[in-house]
N, C-alpha and C positions, 0 to 999 in steps of 0.2 A: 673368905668367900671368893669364889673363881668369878670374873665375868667373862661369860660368853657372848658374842655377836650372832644376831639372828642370822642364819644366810637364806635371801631368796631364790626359787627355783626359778627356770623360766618358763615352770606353768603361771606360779605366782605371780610374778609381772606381767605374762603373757594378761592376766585375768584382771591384773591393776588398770593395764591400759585400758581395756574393753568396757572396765564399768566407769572409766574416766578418771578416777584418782592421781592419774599423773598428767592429767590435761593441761595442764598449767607449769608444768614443772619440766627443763629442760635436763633432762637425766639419760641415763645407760648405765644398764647392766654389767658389772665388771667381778666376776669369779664371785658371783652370791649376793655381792654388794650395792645397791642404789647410788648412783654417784652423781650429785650436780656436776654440770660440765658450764661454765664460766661463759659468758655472749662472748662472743665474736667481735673483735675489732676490727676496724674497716682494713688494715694489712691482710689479718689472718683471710678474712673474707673474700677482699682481691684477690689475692694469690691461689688461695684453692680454687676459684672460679675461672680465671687466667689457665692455672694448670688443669683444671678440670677439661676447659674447653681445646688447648693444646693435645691432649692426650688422647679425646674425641677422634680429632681428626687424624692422629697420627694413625690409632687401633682399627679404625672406622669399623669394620664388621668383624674386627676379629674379638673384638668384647665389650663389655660392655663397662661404661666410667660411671659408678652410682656416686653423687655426691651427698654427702651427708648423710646417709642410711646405715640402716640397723645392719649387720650381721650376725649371724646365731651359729656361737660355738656351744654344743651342745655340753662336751667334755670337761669343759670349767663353769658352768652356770653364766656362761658372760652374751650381751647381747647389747657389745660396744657399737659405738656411731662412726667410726672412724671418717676425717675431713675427703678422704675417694679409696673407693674398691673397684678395684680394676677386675671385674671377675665374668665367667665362661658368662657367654651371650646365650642362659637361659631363660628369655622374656615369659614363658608361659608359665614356667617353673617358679618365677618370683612374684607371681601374684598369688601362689600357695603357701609360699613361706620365705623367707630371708636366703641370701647365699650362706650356704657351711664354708668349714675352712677347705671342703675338698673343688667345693667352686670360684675358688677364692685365685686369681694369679700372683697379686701382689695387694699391699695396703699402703696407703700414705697419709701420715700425718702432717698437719702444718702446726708449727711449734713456739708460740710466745710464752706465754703466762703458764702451760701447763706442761714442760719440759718434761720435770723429774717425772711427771705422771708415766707421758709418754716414754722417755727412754728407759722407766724402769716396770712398771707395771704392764703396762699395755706391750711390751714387747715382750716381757716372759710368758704375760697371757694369750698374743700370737704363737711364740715360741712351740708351746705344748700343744695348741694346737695344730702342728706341724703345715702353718702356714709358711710358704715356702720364702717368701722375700716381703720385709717390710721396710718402709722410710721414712726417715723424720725430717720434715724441711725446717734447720733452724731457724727460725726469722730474723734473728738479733743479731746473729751471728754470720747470716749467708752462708748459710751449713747445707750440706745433704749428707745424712746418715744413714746407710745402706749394711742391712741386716741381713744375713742369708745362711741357709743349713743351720734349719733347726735339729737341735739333738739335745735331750734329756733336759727339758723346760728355759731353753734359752737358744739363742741364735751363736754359732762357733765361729761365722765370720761378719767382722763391721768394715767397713769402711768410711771415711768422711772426705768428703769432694766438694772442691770450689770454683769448678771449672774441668771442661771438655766434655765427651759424652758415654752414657750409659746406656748399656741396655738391659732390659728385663730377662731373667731368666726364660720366662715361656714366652721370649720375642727378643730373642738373641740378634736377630736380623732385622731389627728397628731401634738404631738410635734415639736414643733422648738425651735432648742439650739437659744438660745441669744449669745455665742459667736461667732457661726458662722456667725452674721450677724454686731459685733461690732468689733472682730479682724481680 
């Protein structure tokens, strides 16, 4: 006997949430699958809130910093939370529905307990949906891993930095310190 795994659409969960069945449950959508996503330690928490608010002011009206929100990739079933989505400043748009990958600038994750998640699933599942640049802050390690040119379900360049600064693909002309987003 073969086992299959059910996969969810994102009508189907669109419709779990609405009648409440995940009201209690801290989850996202990742390529069909319901996935617990693990609380938050006061590191992971700080950091993304620190960097969230760093990146506020640095973008100020050139986009917008969602922290902890859904976005909806239609092309893999996923309708991940990632820890900030840096994406186009469409406020009227995002009370109809979530950013896609085409409004998407960059992604970032902050990274303790759920690593392998993130550096292997979550970024093939960026990947394919030709999200252009994503990043993984390692915690443990004072990492920044930088993912870019997505091609045929994965990213074709990484980098890891421990220091000095980057800039965003669609804000090539705004530094961002790497410590501020590792310590």
């Amino acid at each position: 006997m073969t086992v299959t795994t059910a996969k969810w659409t994102l009508d189907d969960y669109h419709r779990m949430i609405e009648v409440g069945l995940l009201v209690s449950r801290h989850v996202e959508l990742l390529n069909g699958e319901i996935i617990e996503m693990p609380p938050e330690g006061p590191e992971h928490a700080q950091q993304s809130t620190d960097t969230a608010d760093y990146l506020k002011e640095l973008l100020r009206d050139l986009a917008i910093v969602r922290d902890a929100k859904p976005i909806t990739i239609p092309e893999t079933g996923s309708e991940p939370q990632p820890d900030l989505a840096i994406v186009q400043p469409l406020r009227t748009l995002y009370r109809t529905r979530h950013p896609y990958p085409e409004n998407i600038f960059w992604l970032i994750e902050f990274s303790q307990t759920t690593l392998a998640k993130d550096l292997e699933v979550k970024r093939k599942t960026y990947a394919a949906a030709l999200i252009q640049e994503y990043w993984v802050v390692n915690l443990k390690n004072q990492q920044l891993k930088v993912f870019r040119d997505p091609d045929n379900g994965d990213y074709r360049s990484e980098q890891t930095l421990t220091s000095g600064e980057i800039c965003a693909i669609a804000f090539p002309h705004l530094p961002i310190s790497i410590q501020k987003l590792i310590d």
